[in-house]
ZAVEXTI-291169 format. One record per residue (C-alpha): residue number from 1; residue in one letter; x, y, z. Coordinates in pm, 1 decimal. Example, Ala and Ser with C-alpha at 12.3 -4.5 7.8 and 13.67 -1.06 7.14 Angstrom:
<atoms>
1	a	1230.0	-450.0	780.0
2	s	1367.0	-106.0	714.0
</atoms>
This chain:
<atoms>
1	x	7574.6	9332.9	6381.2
2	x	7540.5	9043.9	6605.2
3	x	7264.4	8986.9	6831.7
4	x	7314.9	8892.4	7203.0
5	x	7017.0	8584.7	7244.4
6	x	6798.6	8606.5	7550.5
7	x	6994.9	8317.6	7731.8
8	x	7309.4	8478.1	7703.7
9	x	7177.9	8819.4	7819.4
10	x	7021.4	8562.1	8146.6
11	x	7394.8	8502.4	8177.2
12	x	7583.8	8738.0	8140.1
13	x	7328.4	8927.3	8397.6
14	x	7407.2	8660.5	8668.2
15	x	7785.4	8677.9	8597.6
16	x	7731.4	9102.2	8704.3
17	x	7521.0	9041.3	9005.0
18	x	7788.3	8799.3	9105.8
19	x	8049.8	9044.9	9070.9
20	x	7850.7	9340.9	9238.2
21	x	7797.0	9128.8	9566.4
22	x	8092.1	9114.1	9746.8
23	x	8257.5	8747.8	9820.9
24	x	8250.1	8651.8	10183.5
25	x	8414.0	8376.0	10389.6
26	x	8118.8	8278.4	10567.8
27	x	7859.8	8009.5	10378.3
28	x	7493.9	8099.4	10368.6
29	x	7275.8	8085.0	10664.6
30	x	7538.5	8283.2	10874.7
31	x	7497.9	8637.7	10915.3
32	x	7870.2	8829.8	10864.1
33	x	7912.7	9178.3	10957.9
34	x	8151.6	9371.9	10701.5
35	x	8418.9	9569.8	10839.7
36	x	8204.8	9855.9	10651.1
37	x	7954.9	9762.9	10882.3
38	x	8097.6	9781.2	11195.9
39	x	8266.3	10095.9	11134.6
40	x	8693.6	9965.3	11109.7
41	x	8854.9	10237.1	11130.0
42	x	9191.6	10184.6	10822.1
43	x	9517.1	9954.5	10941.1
44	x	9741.9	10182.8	11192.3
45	x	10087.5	10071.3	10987.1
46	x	10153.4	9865.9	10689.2
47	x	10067.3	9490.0	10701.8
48	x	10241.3	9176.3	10565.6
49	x	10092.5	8960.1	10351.9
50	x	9994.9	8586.4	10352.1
51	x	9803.5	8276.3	10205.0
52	x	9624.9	8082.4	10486.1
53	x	9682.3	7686.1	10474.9
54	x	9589.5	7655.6	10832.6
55	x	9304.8	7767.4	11050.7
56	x	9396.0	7792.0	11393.8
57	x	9112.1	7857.4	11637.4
58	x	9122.7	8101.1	11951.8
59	x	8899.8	8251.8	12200.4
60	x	8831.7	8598.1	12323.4
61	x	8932.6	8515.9	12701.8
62	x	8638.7	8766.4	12813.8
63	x	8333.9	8612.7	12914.4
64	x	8019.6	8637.9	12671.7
65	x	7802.7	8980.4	12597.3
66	x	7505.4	8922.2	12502.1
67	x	7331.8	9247.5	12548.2
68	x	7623.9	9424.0	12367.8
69	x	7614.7	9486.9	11979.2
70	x	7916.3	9299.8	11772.3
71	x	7972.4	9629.9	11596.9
72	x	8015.5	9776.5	12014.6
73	x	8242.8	9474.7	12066.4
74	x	8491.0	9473.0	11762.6
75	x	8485.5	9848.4	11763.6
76	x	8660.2	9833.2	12121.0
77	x	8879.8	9531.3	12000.8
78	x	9036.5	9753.9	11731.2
79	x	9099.8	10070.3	11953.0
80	x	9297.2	9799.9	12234.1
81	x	9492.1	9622.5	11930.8
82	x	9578.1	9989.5	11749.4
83	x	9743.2	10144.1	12119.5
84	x	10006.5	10026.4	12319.1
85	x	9839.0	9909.4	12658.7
86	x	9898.8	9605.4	12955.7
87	x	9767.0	9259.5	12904.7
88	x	9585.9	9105.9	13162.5
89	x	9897.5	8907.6	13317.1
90	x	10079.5	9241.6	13366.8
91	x	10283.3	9223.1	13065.1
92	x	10318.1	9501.5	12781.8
93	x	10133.3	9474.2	12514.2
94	x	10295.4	9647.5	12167.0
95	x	10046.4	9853.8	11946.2
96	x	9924.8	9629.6	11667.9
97	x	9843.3	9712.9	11289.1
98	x	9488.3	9603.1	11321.8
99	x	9256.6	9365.1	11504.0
100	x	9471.6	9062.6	11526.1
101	x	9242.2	8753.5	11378.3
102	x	9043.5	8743.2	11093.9
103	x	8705.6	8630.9	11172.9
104	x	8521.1	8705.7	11499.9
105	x	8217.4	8462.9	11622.8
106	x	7991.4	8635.1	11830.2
107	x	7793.3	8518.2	12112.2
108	x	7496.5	8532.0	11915.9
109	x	7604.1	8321.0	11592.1
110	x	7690.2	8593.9	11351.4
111	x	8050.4	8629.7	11229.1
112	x	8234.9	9002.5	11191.1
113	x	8548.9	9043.5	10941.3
114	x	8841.7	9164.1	11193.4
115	x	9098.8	9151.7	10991.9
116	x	9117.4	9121.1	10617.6
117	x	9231.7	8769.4	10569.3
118	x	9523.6	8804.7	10319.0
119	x	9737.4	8988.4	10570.8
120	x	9909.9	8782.0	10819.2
121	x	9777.4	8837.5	11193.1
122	x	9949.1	8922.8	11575.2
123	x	9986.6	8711.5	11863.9
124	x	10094.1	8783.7	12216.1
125	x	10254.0	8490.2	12240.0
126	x	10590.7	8406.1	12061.6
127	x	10409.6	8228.7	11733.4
128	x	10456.8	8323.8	11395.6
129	x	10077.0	8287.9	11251.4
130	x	10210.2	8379.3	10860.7
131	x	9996.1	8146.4	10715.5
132	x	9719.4	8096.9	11016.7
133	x	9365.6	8198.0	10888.1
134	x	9249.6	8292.5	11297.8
135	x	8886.8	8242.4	11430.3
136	x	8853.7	8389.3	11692.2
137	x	8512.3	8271.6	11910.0
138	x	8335.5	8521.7	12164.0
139	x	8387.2	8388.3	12557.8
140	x	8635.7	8241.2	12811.2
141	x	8574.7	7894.0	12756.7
142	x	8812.9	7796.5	13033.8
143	x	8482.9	7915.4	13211.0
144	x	8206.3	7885.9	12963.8
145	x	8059.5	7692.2	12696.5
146	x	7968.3	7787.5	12365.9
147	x	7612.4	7873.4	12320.3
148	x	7417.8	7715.7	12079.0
149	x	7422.4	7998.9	11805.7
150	x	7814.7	7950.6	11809.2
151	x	7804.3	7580.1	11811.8
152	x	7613.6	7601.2	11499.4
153	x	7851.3	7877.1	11313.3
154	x	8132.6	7720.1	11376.8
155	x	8000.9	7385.8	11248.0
156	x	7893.8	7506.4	10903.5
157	x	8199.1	7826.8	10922.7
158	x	8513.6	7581.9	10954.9
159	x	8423.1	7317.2	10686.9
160	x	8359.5	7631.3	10444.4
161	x	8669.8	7761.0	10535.1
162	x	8865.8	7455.5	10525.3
163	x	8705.6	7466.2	10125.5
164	x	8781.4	7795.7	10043.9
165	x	9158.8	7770.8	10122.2
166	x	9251.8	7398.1	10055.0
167	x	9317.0	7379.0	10447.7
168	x	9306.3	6946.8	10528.3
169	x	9170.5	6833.3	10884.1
170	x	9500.0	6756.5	11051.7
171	x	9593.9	7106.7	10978.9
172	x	9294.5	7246.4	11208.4
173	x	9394.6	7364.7	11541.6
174	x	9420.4	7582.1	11798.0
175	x	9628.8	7889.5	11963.4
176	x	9776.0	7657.0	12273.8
177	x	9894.4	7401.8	11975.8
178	x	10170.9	7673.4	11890.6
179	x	10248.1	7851.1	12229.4
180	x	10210.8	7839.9	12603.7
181	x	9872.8	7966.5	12672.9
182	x	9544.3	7827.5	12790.0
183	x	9359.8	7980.1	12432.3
184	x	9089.5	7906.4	12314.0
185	x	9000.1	7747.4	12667.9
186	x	8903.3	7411.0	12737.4
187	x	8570.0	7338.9	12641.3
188	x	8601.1	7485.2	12277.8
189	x	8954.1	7318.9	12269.3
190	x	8750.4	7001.7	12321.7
191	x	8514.8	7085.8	12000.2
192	x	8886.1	7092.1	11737.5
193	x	8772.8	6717.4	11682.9
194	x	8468.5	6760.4	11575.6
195	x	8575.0	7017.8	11335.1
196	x	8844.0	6827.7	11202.8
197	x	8547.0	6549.6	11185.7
198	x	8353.2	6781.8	10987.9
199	x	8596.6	6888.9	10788.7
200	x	8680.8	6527.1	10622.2
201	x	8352.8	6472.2	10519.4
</atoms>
């Protein structure tokens, strides 16, 4: 019978504690809320699927919360996205399968899973984003800035991303690049960049 040596056990107990701990987008140092976390509810209709070679960057359009939890925040996000409902310019708004971007960057640095990132996400504006891995950042930044603890998140969250899915600088951007719309407002359209700076590295 063979015998398993001591540095092969080492291994082979690494390799399992890899695979227990689920894989996340995010790189270390940023905190990342789980959909399991925040309480998703399941997808309201089937959803298509996709692999991201672009990350395309929006904002929330509704200004910062900091005294409100990320969990309270995407919670709400999903219950607007799963019902039919008016936008804010008076137009209709059709009931979606799910929160429509895949990452969410929260006023306060840490990053929730919207979205699971192999399915394609929605737009209200005539885009198709098959393809678009969409970060979505916390504020109106036609009005605000980010804060600090988003500066920072995004800095080490879109390089790791860019990584992870083979995405090159040029193909970093944001919502108003493929529609009419003011997204993701001007001072964090002024940051794409320094992400695409980042990104070359």
């Amino acid at each position: 019978m063979n015998r398993i040596t001591r540095p092969a056990l080492l291994v082979l107990a690494l390799a399992l504690g890899a695979c227990a701990r689920p894989a996340t987008p995010v790189p270390e140092g940023v905190r990342y809320l789980s959909r399991a976390e925040w309480g998703a509810k399941p997808a309201a209709m089937e959803m298509k699927t996709h692999v991201p070679h672009r990350i395309t960057i929006h904002h929330t359009a509704e200004r910062q919360a900091p005294a409100r939890s990320t969990a309270a925040k995407l919670q709400a996000l999903q219950r607007f996205s799963q019902s039919e409902g008016t936008l804010g310019n008076g137009r209709p708004k059709r009931m979606w399968a799910d929160v429509p971007y895949h990452l969410y960057v929260a006023v306060d640095g840490s990053v929730a899973e919207a979205r699971p990132i192999r399915f394609v996400g929605d737009s209200n504006t005539p885009y198709d984003p098959t393809g678009h891995l969409l970060v979505v950042v916390e504020g109106n930044f036609e009005e605000e800035e980010l804060s600090a603890a988003q500066r920072r998140t995004m800095e080490l969250l879109i390089p790791a991303l860019a990584r992870r899915y083979n995405v090159p600088p040029e193909k970093i951007a944001a919502h108003r690049d493929f529609a009419e719309t003011l997204c993701p407002g001007r001072s964090l359209y002024a940051e794409i960049p320094r992400f695409r700076e980042l990104v070359a590295r």
